[in-house]
C-alpha positions as CSV (number, residue, x, y, z in Angstrom):
1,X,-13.2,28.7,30.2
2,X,-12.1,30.5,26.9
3,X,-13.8,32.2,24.8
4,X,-12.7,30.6,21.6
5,X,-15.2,28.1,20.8
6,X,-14.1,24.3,22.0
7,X,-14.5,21.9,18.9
8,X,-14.2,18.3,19.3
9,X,-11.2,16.6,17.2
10,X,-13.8,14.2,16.3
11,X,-16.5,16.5,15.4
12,X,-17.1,17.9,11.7
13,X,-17.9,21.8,11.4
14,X,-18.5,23.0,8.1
15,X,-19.6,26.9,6.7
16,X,-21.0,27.4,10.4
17,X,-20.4,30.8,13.0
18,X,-19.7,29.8,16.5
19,X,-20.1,32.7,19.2
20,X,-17.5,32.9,22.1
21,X,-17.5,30.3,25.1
22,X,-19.4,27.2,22.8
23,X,-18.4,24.4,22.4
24,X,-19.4,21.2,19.7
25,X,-19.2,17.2,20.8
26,X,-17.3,14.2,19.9
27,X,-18.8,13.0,16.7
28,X,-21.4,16.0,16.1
29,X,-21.6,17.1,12.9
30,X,-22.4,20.7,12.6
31,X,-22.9,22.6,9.5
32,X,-24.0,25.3,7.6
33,X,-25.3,26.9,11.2
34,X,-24.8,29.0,13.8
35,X,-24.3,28.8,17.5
36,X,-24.8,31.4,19.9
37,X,-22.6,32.3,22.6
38,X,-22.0,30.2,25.7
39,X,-24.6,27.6,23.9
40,X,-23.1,23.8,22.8
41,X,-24.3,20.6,21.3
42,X,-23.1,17.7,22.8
43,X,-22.0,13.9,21.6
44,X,-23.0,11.8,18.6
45,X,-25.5,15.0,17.2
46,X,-26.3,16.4,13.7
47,X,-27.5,20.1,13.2
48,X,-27.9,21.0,9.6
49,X,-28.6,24.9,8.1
50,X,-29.6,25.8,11.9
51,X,-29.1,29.2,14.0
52,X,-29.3,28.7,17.5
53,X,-29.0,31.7,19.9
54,X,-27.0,32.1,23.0
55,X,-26.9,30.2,26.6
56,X,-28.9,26.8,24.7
57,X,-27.5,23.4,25.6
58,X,-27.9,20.5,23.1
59,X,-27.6,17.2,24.6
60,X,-26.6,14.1,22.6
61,X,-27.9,11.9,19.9
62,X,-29.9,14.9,18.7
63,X,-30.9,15.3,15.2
64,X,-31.9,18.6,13.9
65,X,-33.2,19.5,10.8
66,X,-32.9,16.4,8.7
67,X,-32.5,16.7,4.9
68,X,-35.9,16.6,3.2
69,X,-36.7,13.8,0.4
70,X,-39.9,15.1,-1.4
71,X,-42.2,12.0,-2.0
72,X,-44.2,14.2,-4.6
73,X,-41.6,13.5,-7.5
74,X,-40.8,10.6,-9.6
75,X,-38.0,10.3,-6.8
76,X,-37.5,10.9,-3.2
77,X,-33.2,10.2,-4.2
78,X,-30.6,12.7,-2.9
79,X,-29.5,13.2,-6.4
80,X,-32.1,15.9,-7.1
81,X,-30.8,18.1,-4.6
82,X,-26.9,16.5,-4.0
83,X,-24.1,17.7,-6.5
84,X,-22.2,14.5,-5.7
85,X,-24.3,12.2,-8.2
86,X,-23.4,14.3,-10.9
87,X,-26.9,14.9,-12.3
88,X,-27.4,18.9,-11.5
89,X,-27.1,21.4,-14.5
90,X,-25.0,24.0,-12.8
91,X,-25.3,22.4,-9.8
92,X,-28.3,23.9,-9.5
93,X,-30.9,21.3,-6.8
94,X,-34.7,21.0,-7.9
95,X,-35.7,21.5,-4.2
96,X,-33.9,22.6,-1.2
97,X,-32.4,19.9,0.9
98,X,-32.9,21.7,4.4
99,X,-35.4,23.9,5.5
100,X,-35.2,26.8,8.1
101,X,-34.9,26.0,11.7
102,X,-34.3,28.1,14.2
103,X,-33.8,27.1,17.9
104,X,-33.9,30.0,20.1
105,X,-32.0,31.6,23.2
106,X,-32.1,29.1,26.9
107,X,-33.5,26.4,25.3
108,X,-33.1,22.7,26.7
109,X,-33.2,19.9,24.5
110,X,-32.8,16.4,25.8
111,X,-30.9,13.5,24.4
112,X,-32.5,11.5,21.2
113,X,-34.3,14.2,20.2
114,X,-35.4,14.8,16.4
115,X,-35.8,17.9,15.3
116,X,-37.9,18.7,11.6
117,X,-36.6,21.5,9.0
118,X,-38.4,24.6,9.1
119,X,-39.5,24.6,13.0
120,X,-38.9,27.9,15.1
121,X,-38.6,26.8,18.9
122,X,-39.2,29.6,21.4
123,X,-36.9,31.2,23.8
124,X,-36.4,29.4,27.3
125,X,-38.4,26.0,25.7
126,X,-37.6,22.7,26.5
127,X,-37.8,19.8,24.5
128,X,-38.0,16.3,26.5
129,X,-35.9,13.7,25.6
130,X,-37.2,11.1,22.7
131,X,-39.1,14.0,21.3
132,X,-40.5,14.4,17.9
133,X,-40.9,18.1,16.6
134,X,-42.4,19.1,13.4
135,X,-44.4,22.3,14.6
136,X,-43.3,25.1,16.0
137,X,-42.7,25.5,20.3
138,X,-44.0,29.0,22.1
139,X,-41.3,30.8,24.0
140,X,-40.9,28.7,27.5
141,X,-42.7,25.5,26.2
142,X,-41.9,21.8,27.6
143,X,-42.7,19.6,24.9
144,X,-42.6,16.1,24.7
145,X,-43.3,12.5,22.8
146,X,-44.8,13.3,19.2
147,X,-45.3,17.2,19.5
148,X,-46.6,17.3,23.2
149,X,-47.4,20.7,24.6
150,X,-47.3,19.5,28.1
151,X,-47.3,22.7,29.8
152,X,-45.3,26.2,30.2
153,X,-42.5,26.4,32.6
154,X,-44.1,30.0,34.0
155,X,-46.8,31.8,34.4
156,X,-48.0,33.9,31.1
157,X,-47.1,37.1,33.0
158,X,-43.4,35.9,33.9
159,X,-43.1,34.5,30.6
160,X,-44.0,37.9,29.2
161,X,-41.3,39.9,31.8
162,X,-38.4,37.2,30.7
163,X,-39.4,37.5,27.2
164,X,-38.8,41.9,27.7
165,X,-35.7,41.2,29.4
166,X,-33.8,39.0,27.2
167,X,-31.7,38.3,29.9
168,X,-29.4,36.6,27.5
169,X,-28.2,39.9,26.4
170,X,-27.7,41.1,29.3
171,X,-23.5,42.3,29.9
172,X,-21.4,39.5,31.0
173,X,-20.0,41.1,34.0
174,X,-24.3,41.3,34.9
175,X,-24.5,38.2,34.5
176,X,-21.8,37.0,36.6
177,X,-22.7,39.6,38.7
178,X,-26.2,38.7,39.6
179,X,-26.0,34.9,39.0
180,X,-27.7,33.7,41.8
181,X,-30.7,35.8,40.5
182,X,-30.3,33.0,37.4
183,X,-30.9,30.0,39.9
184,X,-34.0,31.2,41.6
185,X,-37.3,31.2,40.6
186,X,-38.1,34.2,38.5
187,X,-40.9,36.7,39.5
188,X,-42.0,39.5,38.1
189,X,-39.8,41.9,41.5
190,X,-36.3,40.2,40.7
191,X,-36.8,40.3,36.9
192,X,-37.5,44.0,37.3
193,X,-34.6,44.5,39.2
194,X,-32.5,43.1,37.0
195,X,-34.4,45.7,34.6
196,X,-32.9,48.5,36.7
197,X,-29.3,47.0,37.3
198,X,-29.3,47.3,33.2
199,X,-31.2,51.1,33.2
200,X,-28.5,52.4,35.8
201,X,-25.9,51.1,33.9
202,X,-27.0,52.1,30.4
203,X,-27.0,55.7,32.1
């Protein structure tokens, strides 16, 4: 696999940083956003004004960060916040036409999933597929349906190790190293000696 990120031929990317070793789908529009290194977004998905860290996988038909139409004015039309229609002085928009969303490092999220502006998902969540998201998701979250917290993946004090390791930032040659560590379990004894792999070599 190269380093250089893979973009479909059939994919749009536009004003958007792609890290080493990601890759964007067939169809997948992906603009004004980042994607972290060794993360992708798969087939027929939409990410808008969106930074999404490193090792996150995207599956397809997802829609993230949609643009906003504000019912509060005389009208919810694109042409208040779109210099296309011709009606901005200075192209300057009335509102902004995304909000913030951030989508954090290991995170999972499953095919047809709709994601709101301005959400902040946690590290290591996962988002079940068909899943609406308009609030934000704690760090190793599943979520599901209409903003189901169905339960967290670990324990709060393995959460709380992972979240001090940020294994995601580990070294690449660690993490080839010591992937097997990466498909077991995780307990608090093999997190910390990953802990100490990284001390001895920071040394």
């Amino acid at each position: 696999m190269t380093e250089t990120p893979v973009i479909s031929p059939s994919a749009t990317v536009i004003n958007s940083r792609l890290g080493k070793y990601c890759s964007v789908g067939d169809n997948t529009r992906f603009c004004y956003s980042e994607l972290g290194d060794f993360s992708y977004v798969s087939v027929n998905s939409n990410v808008f004004s969106t930074r999404i860290g490193k090792f996150s996988s995207i599956s397809w038909n997802v829609s993230i960060n949609p643009a906003v139409h504000d019912y509060h004015r005389f009208t919810q039309h694109p042409m208040l916040f779109a210099s296309k229609y011709g009606m901005l002085s200075d192209n300057r928009p009335y509102y902004k036409q995304y909000g913030e969303t951030v989508i954090g490092n290991d995170v999972w999220i499953g095919c047809n999933v709709l994601i709101m502006g301005g959400v902040a998902i946690g590290d290591g969540a996962v988002i079940g597929a068909g899943a609406r998201i308009s609030h934000d998701v704690p760090p190793y979250a599943i979520v599901i349906g209409n903003n189901n917290h169905l339960k967290n993946r670990f324990s709060d004090d393995i959460i709380e190790e992972l979240l001090a390791l940020k294994w995601w930032n580990l070294p690449i040659e660690i993490i080839r190293q010591k992937i097997s560590f990466l498909a077991e379990h995780p307990t608090v004894e093999n997190i910390r000696e990953l802990k100490n792999i990284l001390a001895q070599k920071e040394e």
